[in-house]
N, C-alpha and C positions, 0 to 999 in steps of 0.2 A: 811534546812536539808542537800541538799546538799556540806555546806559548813564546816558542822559537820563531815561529812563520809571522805569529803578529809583532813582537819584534824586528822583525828583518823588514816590514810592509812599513813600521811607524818609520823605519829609518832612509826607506824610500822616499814615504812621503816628505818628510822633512828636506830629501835632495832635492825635492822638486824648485824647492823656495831657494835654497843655496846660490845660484845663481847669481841672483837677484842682491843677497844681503852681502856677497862677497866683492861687490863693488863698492862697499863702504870703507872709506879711509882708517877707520877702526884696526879692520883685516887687513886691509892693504897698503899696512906699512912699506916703508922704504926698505929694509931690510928685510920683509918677508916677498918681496916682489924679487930682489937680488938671489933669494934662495937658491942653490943648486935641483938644475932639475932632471939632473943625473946622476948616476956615481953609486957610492959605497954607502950603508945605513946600518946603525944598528937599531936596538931598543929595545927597554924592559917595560914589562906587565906584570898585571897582579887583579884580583877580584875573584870573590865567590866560585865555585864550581857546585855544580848540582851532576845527576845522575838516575837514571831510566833502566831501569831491569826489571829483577822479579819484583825486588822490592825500588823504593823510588826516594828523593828526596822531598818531593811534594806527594802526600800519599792522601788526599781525601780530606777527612778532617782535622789529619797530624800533619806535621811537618818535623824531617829530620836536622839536626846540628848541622849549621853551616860548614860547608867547606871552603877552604881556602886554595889558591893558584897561583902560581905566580910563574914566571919564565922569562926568555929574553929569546933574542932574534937577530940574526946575520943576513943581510939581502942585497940586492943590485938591483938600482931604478934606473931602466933602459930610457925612460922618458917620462915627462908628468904623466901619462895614462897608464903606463905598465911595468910593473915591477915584479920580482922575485924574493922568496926571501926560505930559509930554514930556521925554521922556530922549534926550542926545547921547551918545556912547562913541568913543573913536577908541582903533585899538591896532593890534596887529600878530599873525599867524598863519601857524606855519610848516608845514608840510606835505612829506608825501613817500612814495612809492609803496607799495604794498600786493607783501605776498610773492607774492599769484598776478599781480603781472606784472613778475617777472624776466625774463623771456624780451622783454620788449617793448623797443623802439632809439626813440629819438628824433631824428629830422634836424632840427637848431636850424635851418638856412634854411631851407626852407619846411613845419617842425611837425610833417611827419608821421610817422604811426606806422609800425614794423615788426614784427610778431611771427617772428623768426628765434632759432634758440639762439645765433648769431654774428651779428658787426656784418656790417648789412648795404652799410656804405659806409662808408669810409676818415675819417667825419667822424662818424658816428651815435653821438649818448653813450645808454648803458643806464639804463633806468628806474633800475635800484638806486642810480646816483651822480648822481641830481637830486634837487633841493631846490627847493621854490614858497616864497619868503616874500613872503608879501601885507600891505599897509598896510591896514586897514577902519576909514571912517567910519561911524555910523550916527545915523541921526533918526528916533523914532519916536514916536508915541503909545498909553500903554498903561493904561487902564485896568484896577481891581486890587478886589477882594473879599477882604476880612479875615473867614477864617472864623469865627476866634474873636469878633470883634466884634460878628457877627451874633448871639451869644448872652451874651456879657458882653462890656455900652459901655466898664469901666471896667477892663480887663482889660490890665497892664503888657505884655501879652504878643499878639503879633501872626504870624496867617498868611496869608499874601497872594498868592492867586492870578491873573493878570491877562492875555488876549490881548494883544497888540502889532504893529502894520500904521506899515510906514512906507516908507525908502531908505536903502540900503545902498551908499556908493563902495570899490571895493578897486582897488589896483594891485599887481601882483605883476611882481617880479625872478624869474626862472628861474637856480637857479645848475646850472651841467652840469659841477660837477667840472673835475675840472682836463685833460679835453682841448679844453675850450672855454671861452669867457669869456662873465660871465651875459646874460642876454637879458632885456630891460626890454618889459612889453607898455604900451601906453596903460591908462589908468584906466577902469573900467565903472562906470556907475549901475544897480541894483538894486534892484524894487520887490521888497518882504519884509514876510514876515509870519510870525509866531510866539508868545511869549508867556514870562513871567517866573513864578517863585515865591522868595519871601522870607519867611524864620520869622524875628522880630524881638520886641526887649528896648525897650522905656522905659528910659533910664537916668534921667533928671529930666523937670522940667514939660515941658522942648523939644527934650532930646536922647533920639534912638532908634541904636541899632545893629541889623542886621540879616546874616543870609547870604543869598546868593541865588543861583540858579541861571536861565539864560535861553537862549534858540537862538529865530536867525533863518534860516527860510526862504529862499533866493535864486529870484528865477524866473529860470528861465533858457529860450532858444528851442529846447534841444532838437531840434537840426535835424539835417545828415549825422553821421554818425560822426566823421570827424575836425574837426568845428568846433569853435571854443571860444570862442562869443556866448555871455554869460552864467556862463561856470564862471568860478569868483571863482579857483581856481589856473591859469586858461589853458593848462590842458594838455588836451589835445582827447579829448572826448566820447567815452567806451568805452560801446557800448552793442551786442546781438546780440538778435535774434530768434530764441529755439530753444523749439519747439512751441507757438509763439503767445505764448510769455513771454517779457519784456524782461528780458533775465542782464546783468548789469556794472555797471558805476561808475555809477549816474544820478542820486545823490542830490549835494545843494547846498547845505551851510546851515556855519553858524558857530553856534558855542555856549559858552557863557561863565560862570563862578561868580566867589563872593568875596566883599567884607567893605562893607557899605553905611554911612554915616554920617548919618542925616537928621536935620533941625531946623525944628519943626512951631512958626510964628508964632500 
């Protein structure tokens, strides 16, 4: 999360300047001044996806197998400051345990957990040699506010911040290393909600490129400790009550960057 926030702060910052460098004839071609700044748009994406549960795609001193994303998007820009749009993405998200739970065993038949320094059964594989790789669809709609737009219409140059509420499907493979063979869960549906920021280029009248950053929320039911309704990597629920405060794994989301292509009709 925190690596999301200062992302979203560098991409602030950089708006700050935008202004400024958007009066250079560079950006402000002839044809990007002519651009439509209404109407119909599409556009595809593509870049990395990472993901936040029990287990994580940055975990400490590991790091899991990249994931990849990609999607495309249908929208309506009422004006250069605000637009609409519905965006699909399908990709995949690999994940894998955090350094403070070595010591934790997993029984693939029935899930649960053990916190032992040794196996605590002749079958239990350890957190460190499991891997979640999850499949994730998403449908969302996300309306978007182009800062810069609000104060130059005609401005090659775009920053675009936007909530996003939709469904999220994942299905994830458990692989247990090699004293057991992987464990497929059924697929979950996902109501989610989050939001996108994109700092984007006019390249001509209809073409824009953009980078973007995004994370989606998962709900999840949050119910005993060892369930796993709603964790998009189905590895069962770490959570503890110590002095009134909820300590462990209880966040849920997926989050995503990379290279946007739109073409505004």
């Amino acid at each position: 999360m925190k690596k999301i926030i200062i992302t979203l702060c560098i991409l602030a910052s950089v708006a700050a300047v935008l202004p400024v460098s958007a009066q250079n004839k560079t950006y402000q071609s002839k044809k990007a001044k002519n651009a439509p700044t209404s109407g119909l748009f599409i556009a595809v994406n593509g870049g990395p996806e990472f993901g936040v549960g029990t287990f994580r795609s940055f975990a400490g001193s590991r790091t899991a197998k990249l994931g990849i994303d990609y999607g495309a998007e249908l929208g309506y820009r009422f004006s250069p400051a605000f637009s609409i749009a519905l965006a699909f993405s399908n990709g995949n998200v690999n994940t894998i345990a955090q350094d403070c739970c070595k010591d934790l065993w997993y029984e693939p038949a029935t899930g649960a957990r053990y916190t032992t320094k040794t196996a605590p059964t002749a079958t239990a594989v350890s957190y460190a040699d499991m891997q979640a790789a999850t499949k994730a669809m998403s449908l969302v709609l996300r309306p978007s506010l182009n800062l810069i737009g609000l104060f130059n219409k005609k401005s090659a140059l775009s920053l675009e911040l936007g909530p996003q509420a939709g469904v999220v499907r994942t299905e994830t493979v458990l692989d247990l290393g090699s004293k057991a063979s992987a464990k497929a869960f059924d697929a979950q549906w996902h109501l989610a909600a989050g939001g996108q920021a994109a700092l984007g280029c006019k390249l001509g009248r209809h073409l824009q490129a953009s980078i973007y950053g995004g994370v989606n929320f998962l709900m999840d039911k949050k119910p005993e400790a060892n369930a796993i309704d709603g964790r998009f990597d189905c590895i069962p629920y770490f959570a503890e009550v110590q002095d009134g405060k909820i300590n462990g794994h209880v966040e849920n989301f997926l989050f995503d960057c990379g290279l946007k292509l739109g073409w505004n009709f």
